[in-house]
C-alpha positions in Angstrom: -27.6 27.6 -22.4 -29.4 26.9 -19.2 -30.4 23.4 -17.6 -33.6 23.6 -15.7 -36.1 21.3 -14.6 -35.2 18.7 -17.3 -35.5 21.1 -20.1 -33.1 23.5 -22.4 -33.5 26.8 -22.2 -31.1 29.2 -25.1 -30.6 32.6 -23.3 -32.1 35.3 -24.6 -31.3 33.9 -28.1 -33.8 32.6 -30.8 -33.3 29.8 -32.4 -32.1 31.1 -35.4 -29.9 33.6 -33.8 -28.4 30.5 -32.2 -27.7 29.2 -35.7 -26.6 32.0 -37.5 -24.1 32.4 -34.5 -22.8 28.8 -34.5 -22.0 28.8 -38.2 -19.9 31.8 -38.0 -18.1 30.7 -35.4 -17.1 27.2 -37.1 -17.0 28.5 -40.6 -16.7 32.7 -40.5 -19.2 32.5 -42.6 -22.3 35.1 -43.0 -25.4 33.2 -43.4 -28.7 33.9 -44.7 -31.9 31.2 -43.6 -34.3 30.2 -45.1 -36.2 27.5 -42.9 -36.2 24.2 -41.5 -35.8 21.2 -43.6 -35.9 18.6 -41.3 -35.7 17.5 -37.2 -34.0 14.5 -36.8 -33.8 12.6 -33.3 -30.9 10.3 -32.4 -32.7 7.7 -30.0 -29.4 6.0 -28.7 -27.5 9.3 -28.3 -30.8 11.5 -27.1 -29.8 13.8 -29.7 -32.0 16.5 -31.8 -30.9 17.8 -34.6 -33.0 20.8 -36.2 -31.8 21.5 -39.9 -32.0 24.9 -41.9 -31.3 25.7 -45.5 -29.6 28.7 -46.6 -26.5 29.8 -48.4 -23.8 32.4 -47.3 -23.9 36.1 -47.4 -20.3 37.4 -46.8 -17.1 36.7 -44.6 -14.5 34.6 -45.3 -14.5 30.6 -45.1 -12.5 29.9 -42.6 -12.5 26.6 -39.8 -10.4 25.5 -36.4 -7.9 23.2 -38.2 -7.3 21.2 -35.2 -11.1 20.0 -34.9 -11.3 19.7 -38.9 -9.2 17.7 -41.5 -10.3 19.7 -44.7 -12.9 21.8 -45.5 -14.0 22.8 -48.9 -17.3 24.0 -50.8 -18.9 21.3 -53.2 -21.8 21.4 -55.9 -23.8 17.8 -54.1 -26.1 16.3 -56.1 -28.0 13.0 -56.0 -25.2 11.1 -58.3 -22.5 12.4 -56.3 -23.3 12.8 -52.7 -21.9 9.3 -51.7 -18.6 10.2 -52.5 -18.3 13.2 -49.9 -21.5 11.5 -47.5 -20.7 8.4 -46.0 -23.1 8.5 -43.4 -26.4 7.3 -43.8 -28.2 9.6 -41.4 -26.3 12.2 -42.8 -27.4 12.0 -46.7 -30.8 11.9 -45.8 -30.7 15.6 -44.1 -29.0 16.8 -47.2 -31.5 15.2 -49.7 -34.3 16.5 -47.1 -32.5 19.8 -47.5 -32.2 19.8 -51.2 -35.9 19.3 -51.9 -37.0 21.3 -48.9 -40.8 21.6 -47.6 -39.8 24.0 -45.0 -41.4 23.3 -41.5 -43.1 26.4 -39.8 -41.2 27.7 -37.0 -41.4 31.3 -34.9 -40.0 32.8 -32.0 -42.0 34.9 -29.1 -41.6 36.2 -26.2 -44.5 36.7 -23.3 -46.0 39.1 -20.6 -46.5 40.9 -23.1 -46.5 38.6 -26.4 -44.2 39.6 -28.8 -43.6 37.8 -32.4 -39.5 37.6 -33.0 -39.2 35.7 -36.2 -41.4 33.3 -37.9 -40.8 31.4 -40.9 -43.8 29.8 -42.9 -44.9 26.2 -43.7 -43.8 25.8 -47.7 -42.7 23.8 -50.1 -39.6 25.4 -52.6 -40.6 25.3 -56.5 
């Protein structure tokens, strides 16, 4: 990542490349995307945090045991996600994220334009 003239720049990365990348790194997991679910912006911290759905692909679950206490896969629902979600900023991404209306998001280049990715605008049935 690049810092220039107040702004972020990703190199050569989309944003989604970017995430698929992260979350093998932390997890060794495979992922496949399916959109954004929610942008969430920390006003104390200056933080944005840009959400995707998806579920895993391949690879094998895997995490750096000396940034992580445990890490397991749960079934969260409504009833139960307070008992593993103690955050409050943090069970409202989930909920966003388990009734997604996905945001619509692409990736381009320019001189000459050039469409990477794009995901549409939806709600999930």
């Amino acid at each position: 990542m690049l810092y220039r003239r107040k702004t972020y720049k990703i190199n050569r990365e989309t944003l989604e490349e970017a995430v698929r990348r992260e979350i093998k790194e932390e997890t060794g997991l495979n992922v496949k995307l399916y959109g954004i679910t929610g942008i969430y912006h920390n006003t104390t911290m200056n933080i944005v945090n840009i959400v995707f759905r998806g579920e895993a692909e391949d690879g094998e679950f895997s995490f750096q045991k000396d940034e992580v206490l445990e890490g397991k896969f749960v079934l969260l629902t409504k009833d139960n996600i307070e008992q593993f979600i103690t955050y409050p900023q943090l069970k409202n991404r989930v909920l966003d994220a388990m009734n997604p209306q996905y945001l619509p998001y692409e990736s381009f280049r320019l001189k000459p334009y050039e469409l990477l990715e794009r995901y549409e605008g939806k709600k999930e049935q």
